[in-house]
C-alpha positions in Angstrom: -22.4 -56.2 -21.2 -19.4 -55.9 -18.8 -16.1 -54.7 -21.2 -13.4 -55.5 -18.2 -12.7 -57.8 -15.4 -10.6 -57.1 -12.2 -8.7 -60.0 -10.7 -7.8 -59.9 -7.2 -4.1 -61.5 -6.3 -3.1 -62.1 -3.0 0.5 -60.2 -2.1 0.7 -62.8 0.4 0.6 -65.9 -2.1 2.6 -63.4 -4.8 2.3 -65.3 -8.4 0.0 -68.0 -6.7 -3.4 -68.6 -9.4 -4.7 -70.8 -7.2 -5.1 -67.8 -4.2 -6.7 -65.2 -7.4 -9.9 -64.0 -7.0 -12.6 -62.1 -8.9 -13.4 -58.4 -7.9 -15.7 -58.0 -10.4 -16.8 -57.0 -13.9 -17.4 -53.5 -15.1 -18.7 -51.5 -18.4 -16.2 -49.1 -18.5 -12.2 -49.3 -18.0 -12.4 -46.2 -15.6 -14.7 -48.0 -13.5 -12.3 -51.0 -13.0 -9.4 -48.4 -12.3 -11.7 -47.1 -9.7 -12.7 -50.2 -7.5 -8.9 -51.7 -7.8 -8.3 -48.4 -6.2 -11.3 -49.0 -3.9 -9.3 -52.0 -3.1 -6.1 -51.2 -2.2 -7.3 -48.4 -0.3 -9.0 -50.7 1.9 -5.7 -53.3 2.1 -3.8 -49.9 2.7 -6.3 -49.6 5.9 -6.2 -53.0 6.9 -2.4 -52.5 7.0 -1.9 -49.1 8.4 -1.2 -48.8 12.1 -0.1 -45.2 13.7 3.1 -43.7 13.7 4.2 -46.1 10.7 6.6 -44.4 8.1 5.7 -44.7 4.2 7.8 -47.5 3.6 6.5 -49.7 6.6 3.4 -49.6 5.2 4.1 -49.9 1.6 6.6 -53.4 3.0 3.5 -54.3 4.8 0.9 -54.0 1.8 3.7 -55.8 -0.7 3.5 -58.3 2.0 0.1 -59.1 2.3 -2.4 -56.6 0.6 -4.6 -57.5 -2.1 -3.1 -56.8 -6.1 -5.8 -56.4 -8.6 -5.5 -56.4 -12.2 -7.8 -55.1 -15.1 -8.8 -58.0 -17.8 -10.3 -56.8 -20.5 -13.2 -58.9 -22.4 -13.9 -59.4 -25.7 -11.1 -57.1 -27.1 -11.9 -54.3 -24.9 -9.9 -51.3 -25.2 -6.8 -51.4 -22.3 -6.2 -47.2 -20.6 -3.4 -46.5 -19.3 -1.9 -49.5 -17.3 -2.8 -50.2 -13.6 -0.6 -50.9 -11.2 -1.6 -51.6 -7.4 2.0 -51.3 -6.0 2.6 -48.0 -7.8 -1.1 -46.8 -6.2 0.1 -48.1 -3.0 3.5 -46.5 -2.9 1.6 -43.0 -4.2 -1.3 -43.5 -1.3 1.1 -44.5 1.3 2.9 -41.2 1.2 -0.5 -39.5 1.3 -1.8 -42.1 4.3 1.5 -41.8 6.4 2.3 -37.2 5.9 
């Protein structure tokens, strides 16, 4: 039975429920780390254009990119907090060396 649940906000619609989505359930909290990473790499993509600086493309994924957060179910156990926008700003300066 699935322990955790990642919801998907929009940056674009920042604090609107009504724009939320479901990315999914998962047994294990490492899992659900791993595909909101999974997801912000691929808003990280969708934002990324050549020659752009780190913080072009970290104002561009704050802008627009998807935020997912890790629910847990039932009680389940919480890891260490995710944040996308930290794992944005961290893969931007990777994505833009």
């Amino acid at each position: 039975m699935p322990r955790y649940k990642i919801v998907v906000a929009d940056n674009f619609h920042y604090m609107d429920e009504d724009e939320y989505w479901n990315g999914g359930t998962f047994d294990s909290y490492d899992e659900a780390v791993a595909a909101c990473r999974e997801l912000v790499d691929g808003s990280l993509a969708s934002c990324h254009a050549p020659g752009m600086s780190t913080g072009e493309l970290y104002d561009a994924y704050v802008a627009s990119g998807d935020d997912p957060f890790i629910v847990g179910l039932d009680d389940a156990p919480m890891g260490e907090r995710f944040s996308a926008w930290d794992y944005a700003k961290e893969r931007c300066a990777v994505i833009c060396r």
